[in-house]
C-alpha positions in Angstrom: -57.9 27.9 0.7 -55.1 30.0 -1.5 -52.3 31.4 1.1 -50.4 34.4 0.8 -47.5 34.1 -1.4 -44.0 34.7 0.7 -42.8 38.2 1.5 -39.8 38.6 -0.6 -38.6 41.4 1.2 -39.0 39.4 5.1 -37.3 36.7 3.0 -34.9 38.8 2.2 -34.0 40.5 5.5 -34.2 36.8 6.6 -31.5 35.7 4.3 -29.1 38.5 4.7 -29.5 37.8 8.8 -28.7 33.9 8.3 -26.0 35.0 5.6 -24.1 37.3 8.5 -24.3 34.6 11.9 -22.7 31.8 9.3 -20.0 34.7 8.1 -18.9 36.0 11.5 -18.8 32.1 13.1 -17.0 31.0 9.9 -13.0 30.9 11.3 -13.9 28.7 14.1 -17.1 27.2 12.6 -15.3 23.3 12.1 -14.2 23.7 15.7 -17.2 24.3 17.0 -19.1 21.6 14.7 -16.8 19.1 16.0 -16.4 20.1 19.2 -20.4 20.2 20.0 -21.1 17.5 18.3 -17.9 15.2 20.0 -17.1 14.3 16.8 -20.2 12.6 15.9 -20.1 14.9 12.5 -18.0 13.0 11.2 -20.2 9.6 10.7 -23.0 11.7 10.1 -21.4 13.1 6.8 -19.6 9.3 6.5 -22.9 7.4 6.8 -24.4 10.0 4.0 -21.7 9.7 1.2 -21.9 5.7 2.0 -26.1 5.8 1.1 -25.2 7.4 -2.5 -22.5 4.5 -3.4 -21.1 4.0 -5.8 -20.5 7.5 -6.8 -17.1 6.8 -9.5 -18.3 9.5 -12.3 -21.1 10.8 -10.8 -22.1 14.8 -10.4 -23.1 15.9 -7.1 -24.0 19.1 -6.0 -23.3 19.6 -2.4 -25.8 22.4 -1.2 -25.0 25.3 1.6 -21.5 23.3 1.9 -20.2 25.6 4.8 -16.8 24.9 5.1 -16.7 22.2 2.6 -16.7 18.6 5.0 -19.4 16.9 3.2 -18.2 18.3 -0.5 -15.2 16.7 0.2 -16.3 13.5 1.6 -17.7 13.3 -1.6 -14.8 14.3 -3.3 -12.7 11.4 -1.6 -15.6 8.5 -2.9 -14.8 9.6 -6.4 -17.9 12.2 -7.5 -17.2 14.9 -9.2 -18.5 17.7 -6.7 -19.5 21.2 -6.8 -19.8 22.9 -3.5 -22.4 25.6 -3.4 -22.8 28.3 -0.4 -24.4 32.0 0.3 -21.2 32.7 2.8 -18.8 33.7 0.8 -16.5 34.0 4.0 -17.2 30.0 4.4 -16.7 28.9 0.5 -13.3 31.1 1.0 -12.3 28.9 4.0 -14.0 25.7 2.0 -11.2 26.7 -1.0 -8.5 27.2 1.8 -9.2 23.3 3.2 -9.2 21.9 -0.3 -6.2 23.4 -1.0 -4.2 22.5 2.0 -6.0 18.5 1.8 -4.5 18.6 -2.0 -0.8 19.5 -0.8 -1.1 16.9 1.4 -2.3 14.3 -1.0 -5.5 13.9 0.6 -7.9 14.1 -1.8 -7.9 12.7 -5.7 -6.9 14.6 -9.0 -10.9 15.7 -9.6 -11.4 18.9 -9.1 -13.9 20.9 -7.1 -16.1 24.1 -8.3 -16.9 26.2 -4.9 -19.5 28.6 -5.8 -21.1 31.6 -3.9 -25.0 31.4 -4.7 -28.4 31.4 -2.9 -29.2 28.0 -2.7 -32.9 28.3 -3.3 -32.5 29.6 -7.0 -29.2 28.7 -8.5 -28.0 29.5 -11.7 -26.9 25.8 -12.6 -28.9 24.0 -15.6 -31.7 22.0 -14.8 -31.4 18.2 -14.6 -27.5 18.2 -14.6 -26.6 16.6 -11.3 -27.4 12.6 -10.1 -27.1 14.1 -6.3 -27.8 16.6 -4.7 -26.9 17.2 -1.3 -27.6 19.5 1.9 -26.2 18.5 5.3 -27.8 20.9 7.9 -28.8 23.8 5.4 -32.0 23.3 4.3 -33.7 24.5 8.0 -31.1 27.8 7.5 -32.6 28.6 3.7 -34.8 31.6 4.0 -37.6 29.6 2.2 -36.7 25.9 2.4 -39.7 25.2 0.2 -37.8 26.7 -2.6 -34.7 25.1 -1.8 -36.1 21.9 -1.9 -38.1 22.5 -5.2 -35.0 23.8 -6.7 -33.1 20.4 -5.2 -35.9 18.7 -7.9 -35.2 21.1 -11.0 -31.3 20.3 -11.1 -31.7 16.5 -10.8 -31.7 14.3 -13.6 -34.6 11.6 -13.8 -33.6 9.1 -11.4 -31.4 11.6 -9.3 -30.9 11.2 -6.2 -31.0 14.1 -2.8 -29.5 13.5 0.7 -30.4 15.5 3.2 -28.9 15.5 6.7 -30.8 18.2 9.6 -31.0 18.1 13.1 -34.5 16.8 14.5 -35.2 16.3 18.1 -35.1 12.2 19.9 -38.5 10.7 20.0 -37.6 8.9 23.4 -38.4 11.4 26.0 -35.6 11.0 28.5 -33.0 11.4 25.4 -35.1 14.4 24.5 -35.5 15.9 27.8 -31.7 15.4 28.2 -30.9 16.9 24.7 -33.1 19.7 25.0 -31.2 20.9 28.3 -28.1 20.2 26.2 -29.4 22.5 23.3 -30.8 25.3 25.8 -27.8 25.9 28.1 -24.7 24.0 27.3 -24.4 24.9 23.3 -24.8 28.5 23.5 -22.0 29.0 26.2 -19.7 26.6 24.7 -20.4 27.8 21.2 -19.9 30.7 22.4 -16.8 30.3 24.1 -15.1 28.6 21.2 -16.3 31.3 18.5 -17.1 34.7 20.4 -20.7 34.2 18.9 -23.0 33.4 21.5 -25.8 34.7 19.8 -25.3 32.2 16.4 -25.5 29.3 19.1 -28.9 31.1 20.4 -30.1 31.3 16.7 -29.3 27.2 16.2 -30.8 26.4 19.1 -33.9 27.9 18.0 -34.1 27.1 14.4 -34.1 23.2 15.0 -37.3 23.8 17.9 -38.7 26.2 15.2 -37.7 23.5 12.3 -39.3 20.8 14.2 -42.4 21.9 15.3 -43.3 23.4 12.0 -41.9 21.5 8.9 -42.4 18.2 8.0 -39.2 17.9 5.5 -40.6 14.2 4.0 -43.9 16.2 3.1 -42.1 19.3 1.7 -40.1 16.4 -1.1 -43.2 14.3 -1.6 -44.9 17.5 -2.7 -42.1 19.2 -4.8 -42.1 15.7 -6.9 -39.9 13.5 -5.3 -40.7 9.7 -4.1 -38.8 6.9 -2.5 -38.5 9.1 0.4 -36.6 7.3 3.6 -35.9 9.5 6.5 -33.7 7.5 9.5 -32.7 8.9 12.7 -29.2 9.1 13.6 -27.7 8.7 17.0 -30.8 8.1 18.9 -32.8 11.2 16.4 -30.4 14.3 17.0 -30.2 13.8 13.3 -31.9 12.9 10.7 -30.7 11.5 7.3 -33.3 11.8 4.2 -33.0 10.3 0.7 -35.1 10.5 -2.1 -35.3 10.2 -5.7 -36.3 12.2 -8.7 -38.9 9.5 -10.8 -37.6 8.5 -14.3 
């Protein structure tokens, strides 16, 4: 049965929304990451860059980079990264970090492109990265379908994409626990820590909205991709996906 095609202008307004939660958040955005998560962020994005090893040489494209953690994480293995984001208020403070990392010594001589672009249809050539990468964007693109076919156009045969998103525990206790977590404590810290209450509102419902309606392993294996491996993470709050582009 043909469906009817996407509503450019909802996808749009859609978009534009998403684009203005991550902007206002953005100055205390890393706090709050870290902060909710207690810290857990960190191995997420740690236990990522490890799967693509080695990466000495290799391009990545880190997609929706936020603030720039997992662009530089993969800056630090030795790719040669270019972080991509719709914010520009985020790839400014993604620039800032780099810069103060750098003066610091923390991060090697390669150099990082930031780029403000809609991840969904980018202007980069096709087939010129070995990874792509999205930690936590894909459920925020205003049709995810299209980010992840466009994920497929700019790798190389053989590429690889690594995905982290939030999913929900399949144990029911952890879930029932989590869940409470999501509905009451996230918004009012969230908010507390960013003056946003409403962005924590909007996360907390994209991931129930995320998980009852998209099946990301389907989405790759029908924009082309294979080898697809999704594992939970710290008892399924997360999930990490990787699949490859056939040769």
């Amino acid at each position: 049965m043909a469906t009817d095609p996407p509503d450019s202008s909802a996808t749009t307004n859609t978009a534009s929304k998403v684009r203005d939660i991550f902007g206002r958040i953005a100055p205390r955005y890393d706090l709050a990451n870290h902060v909710l998560s207690l810290g857990i962020d960190f191995h997420w994005r740690k236990k990522a860059v490890r799967l693509m090893q080695p990466l000495a040489g290799r391009r990545v494209l880190d997609m929706c980079c936020g603030t720039g953690d997992l662009t530089l994480a993969f800056t630090r293995a030795g790719a040669n990264v270019v972080g991509c984001d719709f914010s520009p208020d985020m790839v400014e403070l993604a620039a800032l970090k780099e810069t103060r990392l750098r003066a610091r010594g923390k991060l090697p001589d390669t150099p990082i492109t930031w780029r403000i672009d809609d991840c969904t249809a980018t202007g980069f050539d096709a087939q010129s990265f070995d990874i792509v990468s999205c930690a936590f964007g894909v459920r925020n693109m205003a049709d995810h379908s299209a980010g992840v076919a466009e994920m497929h156009r700019l790798l190389r045969p053989g590429g690889t994409v690594c995905i982290l998103e939030f999913s929900l525990p399949t144990n029911p206790i952890v879930r029932a626990a989590y869940l409470t977590y999501f509905r009451w404590i996230m918004p009012l810290v969230g908010g507390l820590i960013t003056g946003r209450t409403a962005a924590y509102r909007y996360l907390r419902d994209s991931v129930r909205k995320w998980h009852e309606n998209v099946d990301l392993a389907a989405e790759l294996r029908s924009a082309g991709f294979e080898n697809i491996q999704a594992a939970p993470l710290t008892l399924g709050i997360t999930t990490l996906y990787r699949a490859t582009r056939p040769i």
